[in-house]
N, C-alpha and C positions, 0 to 999 in steps of 0.2 A: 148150696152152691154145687152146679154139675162138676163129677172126677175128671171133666175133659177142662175146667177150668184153672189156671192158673196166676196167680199175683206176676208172677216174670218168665218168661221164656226163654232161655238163652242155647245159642245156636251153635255148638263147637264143644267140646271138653278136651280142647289145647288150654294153656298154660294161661292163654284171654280170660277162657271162658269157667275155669277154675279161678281165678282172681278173683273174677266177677259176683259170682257166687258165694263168696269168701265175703266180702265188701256186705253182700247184699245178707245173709245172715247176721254179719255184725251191726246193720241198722234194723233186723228183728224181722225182716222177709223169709218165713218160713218153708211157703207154699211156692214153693221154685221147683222148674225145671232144665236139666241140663239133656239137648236133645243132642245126641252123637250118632252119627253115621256108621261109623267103624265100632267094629264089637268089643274097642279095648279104650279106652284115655289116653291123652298125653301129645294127641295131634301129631303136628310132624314127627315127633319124636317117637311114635307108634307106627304109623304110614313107613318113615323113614327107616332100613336098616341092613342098608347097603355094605357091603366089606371095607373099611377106611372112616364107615361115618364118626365126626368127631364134633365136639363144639366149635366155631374159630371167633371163639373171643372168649378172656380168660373163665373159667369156672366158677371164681369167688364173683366173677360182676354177672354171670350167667346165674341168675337165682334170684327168689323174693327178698324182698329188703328184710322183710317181718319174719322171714323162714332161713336163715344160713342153712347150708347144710359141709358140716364139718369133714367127710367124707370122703369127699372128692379123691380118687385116686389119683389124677394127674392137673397140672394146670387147666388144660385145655383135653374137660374130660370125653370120654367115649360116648357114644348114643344110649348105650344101653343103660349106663349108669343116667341119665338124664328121664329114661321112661321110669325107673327104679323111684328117684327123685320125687316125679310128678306122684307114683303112688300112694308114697310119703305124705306128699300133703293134702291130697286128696281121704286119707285115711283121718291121719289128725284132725285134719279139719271138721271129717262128717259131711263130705261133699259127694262121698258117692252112691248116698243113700236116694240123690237125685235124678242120677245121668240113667239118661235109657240107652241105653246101645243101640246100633243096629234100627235105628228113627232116621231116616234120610227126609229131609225139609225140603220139598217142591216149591215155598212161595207163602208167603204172607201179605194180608192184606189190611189194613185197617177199615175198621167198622165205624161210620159217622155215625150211627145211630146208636150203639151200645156204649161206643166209646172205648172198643178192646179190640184191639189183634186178633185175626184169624190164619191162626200158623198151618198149614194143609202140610199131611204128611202122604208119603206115595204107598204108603198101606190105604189110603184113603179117609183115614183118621183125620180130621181136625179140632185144633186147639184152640183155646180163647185164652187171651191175657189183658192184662193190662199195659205190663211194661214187656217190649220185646229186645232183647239183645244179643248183635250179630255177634258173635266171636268166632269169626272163621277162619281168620287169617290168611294174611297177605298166600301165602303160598302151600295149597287146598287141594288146587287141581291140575295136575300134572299136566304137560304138554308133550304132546307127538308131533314130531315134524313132519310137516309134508310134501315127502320125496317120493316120487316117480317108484313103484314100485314096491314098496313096505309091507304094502298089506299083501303080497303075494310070496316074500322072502320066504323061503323052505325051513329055514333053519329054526332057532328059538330069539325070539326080541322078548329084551325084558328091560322095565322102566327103572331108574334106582326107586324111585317111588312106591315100587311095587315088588319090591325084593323076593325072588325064591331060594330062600335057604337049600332048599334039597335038590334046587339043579345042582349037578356036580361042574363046575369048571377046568379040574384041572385034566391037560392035554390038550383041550381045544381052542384053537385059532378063531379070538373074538377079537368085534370091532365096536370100539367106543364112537357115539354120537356126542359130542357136547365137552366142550376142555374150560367152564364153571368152575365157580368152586367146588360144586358136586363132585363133576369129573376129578380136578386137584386131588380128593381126595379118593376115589375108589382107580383108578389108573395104575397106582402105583403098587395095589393090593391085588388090582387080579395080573400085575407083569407078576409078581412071585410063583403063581399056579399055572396060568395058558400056556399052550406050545409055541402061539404066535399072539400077539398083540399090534392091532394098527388103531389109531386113533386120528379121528375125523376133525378137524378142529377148523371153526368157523373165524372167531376171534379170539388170540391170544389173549391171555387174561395176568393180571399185574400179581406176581407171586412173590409176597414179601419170606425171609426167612425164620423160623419159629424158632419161639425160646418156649419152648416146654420140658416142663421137668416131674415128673413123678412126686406125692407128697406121704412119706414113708409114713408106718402105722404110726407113730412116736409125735409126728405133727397133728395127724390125725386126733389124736385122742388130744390135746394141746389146744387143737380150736375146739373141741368137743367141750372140755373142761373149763376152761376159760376164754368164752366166746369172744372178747375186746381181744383178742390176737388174732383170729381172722377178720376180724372187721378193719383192722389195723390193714392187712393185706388189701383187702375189698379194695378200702380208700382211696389204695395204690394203685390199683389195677381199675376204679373207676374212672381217678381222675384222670388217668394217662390216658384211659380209651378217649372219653370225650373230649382231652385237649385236644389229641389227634387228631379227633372228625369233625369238631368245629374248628379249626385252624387250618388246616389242612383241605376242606370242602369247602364251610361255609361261609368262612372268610378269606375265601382262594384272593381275594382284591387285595390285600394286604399282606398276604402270611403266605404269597406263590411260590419261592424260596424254600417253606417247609412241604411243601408238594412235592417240587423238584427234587428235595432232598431224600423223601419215600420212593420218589422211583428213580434216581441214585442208588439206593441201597437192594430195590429189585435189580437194577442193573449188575449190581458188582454180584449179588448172590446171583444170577444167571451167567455171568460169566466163570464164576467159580465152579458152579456145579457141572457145565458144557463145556469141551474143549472145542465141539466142531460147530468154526463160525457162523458154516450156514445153517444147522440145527439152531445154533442162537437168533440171528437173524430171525426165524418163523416163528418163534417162540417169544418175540419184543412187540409189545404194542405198541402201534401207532396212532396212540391217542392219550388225552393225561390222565395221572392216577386219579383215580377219584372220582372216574366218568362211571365206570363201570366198578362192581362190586370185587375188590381186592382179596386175596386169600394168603392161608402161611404154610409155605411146606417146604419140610427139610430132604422132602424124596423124589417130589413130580420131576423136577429137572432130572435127575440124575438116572430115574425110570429114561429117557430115552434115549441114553447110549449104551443102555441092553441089545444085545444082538439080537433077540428076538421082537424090539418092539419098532413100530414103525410114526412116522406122525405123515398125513396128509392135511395139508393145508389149503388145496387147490378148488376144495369144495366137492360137493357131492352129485353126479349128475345121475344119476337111477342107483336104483337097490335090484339088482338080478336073484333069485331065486336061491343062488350059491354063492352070493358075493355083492360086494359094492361097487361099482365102476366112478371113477372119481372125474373130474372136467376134463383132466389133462389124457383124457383115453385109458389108461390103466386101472386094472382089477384087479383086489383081491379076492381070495375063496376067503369064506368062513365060514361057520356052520353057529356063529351065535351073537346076534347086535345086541348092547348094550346100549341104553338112552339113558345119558346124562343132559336132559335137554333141559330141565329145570320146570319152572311153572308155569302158565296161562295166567299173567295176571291181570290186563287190562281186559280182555275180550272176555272170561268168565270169570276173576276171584274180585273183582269189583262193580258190583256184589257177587256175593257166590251163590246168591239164592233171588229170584224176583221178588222184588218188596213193593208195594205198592200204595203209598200214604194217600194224605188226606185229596182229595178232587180226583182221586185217579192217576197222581202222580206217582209213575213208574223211576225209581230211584236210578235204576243203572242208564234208564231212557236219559234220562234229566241229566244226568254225571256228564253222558256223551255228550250233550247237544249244547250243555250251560256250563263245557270247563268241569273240572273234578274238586270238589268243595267237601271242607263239613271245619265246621266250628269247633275249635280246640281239638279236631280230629276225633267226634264225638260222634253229632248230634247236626241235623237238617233241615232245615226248613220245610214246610209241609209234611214232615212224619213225625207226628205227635207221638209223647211215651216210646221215642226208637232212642237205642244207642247202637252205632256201629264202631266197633273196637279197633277191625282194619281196613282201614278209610284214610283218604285222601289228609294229609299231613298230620297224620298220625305215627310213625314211626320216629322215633328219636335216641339217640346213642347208634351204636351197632348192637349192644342188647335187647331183646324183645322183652326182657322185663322189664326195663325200664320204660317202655311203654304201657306195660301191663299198669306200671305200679301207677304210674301218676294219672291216667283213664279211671284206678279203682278212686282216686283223690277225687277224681270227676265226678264220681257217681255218689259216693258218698255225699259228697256237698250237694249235689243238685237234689236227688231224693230226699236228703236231710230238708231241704228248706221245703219240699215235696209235702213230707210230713208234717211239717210245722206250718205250714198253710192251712192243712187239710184237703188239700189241691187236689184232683181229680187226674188231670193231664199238663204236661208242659210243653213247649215246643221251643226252640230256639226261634228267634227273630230272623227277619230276612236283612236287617241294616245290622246285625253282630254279627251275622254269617260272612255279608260283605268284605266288614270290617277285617274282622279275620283273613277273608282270602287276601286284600289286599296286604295285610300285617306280612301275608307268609311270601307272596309271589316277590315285596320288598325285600325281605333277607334273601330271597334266591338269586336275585341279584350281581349280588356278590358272589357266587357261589363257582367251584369249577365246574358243574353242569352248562351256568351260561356264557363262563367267561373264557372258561378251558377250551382246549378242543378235544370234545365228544364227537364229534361227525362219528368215526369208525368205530366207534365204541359196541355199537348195537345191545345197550343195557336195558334191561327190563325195568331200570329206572326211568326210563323215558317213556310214554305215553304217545298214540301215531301222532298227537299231534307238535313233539319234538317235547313239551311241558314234561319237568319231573317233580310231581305232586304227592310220593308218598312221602317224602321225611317231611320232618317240622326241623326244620335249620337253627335250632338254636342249640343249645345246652340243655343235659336232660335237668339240671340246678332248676331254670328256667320253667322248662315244662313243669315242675312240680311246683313251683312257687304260683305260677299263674292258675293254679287249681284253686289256691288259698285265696285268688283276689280276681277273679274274672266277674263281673259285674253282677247280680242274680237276676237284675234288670233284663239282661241280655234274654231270660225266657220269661216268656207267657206262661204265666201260669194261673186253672181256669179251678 
């Protein structure tokens, strides 16, 4: 067998694509490889590592089911402990005897004739597989806004995405693009160092208030030693998350009361933390919780009644060489923009790579033109032997493992019967694919996406064509259960 051939190809060594992997060793796939872009692991959590980054959803539900990690310095821990984390089990595992660093994936194609994947890499190197899997996730490729002028700003622009440690900040009069959760949390880290602070803000965003707490050494060694006491916590901090977000989102039809009641209590914490009405005012969205992606912080508010920091909300009309000029005619100088603008999700992280199945079916062509689809948020019709990990109604909870976990449930089962066939290739159906989309666009339904009002929201949840297709609206309980009983009927298997 050629050294350019491989049993699975997987695209990412984020936290996907380390699962994956994990999954795929434990049913005896050896001959794997994990192709990474970035010269380190850990995905966002490597890319990302801005001043303020933190987890925003608690630590014990932020983690593999199969891996606790006792550790955690605070509820809701810091980034760096989270890269630390993925090393961990990356080690144990014996998972990084696979990852190649530093392999950027130009595009994949399937071979009708061989019956394997042809993964092209921009060294010019191409790979052969059998099975291909994307783990790129949802949020890959950073995006830059485009305003009038950026690319001529004199100063320094730097992405959070793209962190320089060694530029020095303090003294200098920066400007934030983007008031995200991102933003939420690095605004309030560089008001402590800059001389001036003005923050550009497109859409107010729903800022609920944090209960975090530090977990002293004495608890640590506690879950360390007796692991059924953090799983105890887990429980608690699972079940709470996903009542929230199925009660609160996707049974908005029923449960709108517990909505209002979440942005009640952003309400009372922004008036608590603001005294000046019209700072509040600009700082209130006008749209309902839940449209757009909610955050927790006990400092953003309170960052802007520093005398040094400013907020513009009037939007942004050109970037001048030495400043921004905002709609309403007014300029700042600065000498350094910050983009908190978030990701490119629709136009490039789905897919993040050209894939191209069976008859010449271009996957991201197909997403646009036929609606954004995949089966248990897997697997697609005409891409034989593909799984795509961040795909169209695939995200469920606000944790990203819990999508991780119940995807690895996917693979095992579908492989598993893979192997117990002796099966060659499988492909999903084009009437279970269906089935599914209809399954999901019915729960959405109900949901505050269609029934709230999003108009003003401008969330990266929504897709141009107004449809929000990445979550799976149910319970992550659900997601996992439906690994154990999704029909095996639903694939071809040759």
């Amino acid at each position: 067998m050629s050294a350019n051939y491989f049993d699975v190809v997987i695209v990412g060594a984020g936290f996907g694509g380390i699962g994956a992997a994990i999954q795929l060793h434990r049913l005896g796939y050896d001959n794997i490889v994990i192709l990474e872009r970035e010269d380190e692991l850990g995905g966002t959590w490597h890319v990302n590592r801005y001043p303020g980054l933190t987890v925003d959803c608690p630590s014990t539900t932020y983690s593999y089911w199969f891996e606790p990690n006792p550790y955690w310095s605070r509820l809701y821990a810091p980034g760096p402990e989270l890269k630390k984390y993925a090393e961990h089990v990356v080690d144990k595992y014996d998972v990084r005897r696979v990852i190649r660093f530093n392999s950027n994936v130009e595009g994949a194609r399937w071979d009708d004739e061989t019956q394997l994947w042809r993964v092209a890499l921009s060294g010019g190197e191409t790979l052969s597989a059998q099975f291909l899997i994307a783990a790129t996730g949802f949020l890959s490729q950073p995006r830059r806004p485009d305003i009038p002028g950026i690319e001529t700003f004199a100063g320094r622009v730097i992405h959070t995405a793209a962190w320089d440690d060694s530029y020095v900040l303090e003294g200098r009069a920066v400007g934030v693009i983007g008031t995200g959760s991102t933003g939420v949390q690095v605004i309030p880290e560089l008001a402590k160092c800059v001389s001036e602070l003005t923050v550009y803000q497109r859409t107010p965003i729903w800022v609920l208030p944090k209960i975090d707490f530090a977990f002293p050494s004495a608890v640590q060694r506690l879950f360390a030693r007796m692991p059924f006491t953090q799983r105890l916590v887990r429980w608690f901090t699972d079940t709470t998350v996903d009542a929230v977000m199925v009660l609160a989102m996707w049974k908005y039809r029923h449960f709108k009361g517990l909505n209002i009641g979440a942005s009640t209590l952003c309400a009372v914490h922004r008036f608590l933390s603001i005294r000046d009405k019209e700072l509040r005012r600009k700082l209130t969205p006008d749209y309902d919780f839940g449209c757009k992606r909610p955050t927790m912080s006990n400092t953003y508010y309170r960052t802007f009644a520093k005398p040094h920091v400013r907020l513009v909300n009037c939007g942004i009309e050109r970037i001048e060489p030495d400043g921004v000029v905002a709609r309403d005619g007014s300029k700042r100088f600065i000498d350094t923009l910050v983009l908190a603008t978030g990701f490119d999700v629709w136009d490039v992280n789905l897919p993040a790579l050209e894939v191209i199945g069976r008859d010449g079916r271009d996957l991201g062509k197909w997403w646009r033109e036929n609606r954004f689809q995949a089966y248990e948020g897997v697997s697609v019709p005409y891409f034989p032997n593909f799984l795509t990990l961040a795909s169209p109604y695939a995200w469920v909870g606000l944790s990203w493992f819990n999508t991780v976990e119940y995807q690895m449930r996917h693979i095992a089962r579908l492989l598993g019967e893979v192997q117990n066939r002796g099966a060659r290739t499988f492909e999903v159906t084009e009437e279970a694919n269906a089935r599914f989309l209809d399954q999901m666009t019915e729960l959405l339904d109900d949901s505050v996406f269609y029934l709230g009002n999003c108009v003003n929201s401008r969330s990266y949840w929504f897709n141009a064509a107004g449809e929000a297709p990445l979550f799976r609206p149910t319970s992550v309980s659900n997601a996992v259960k439906e690994q154990l009983r999704f029909p095996l009927s639903d694939y071809t298997l040759v």
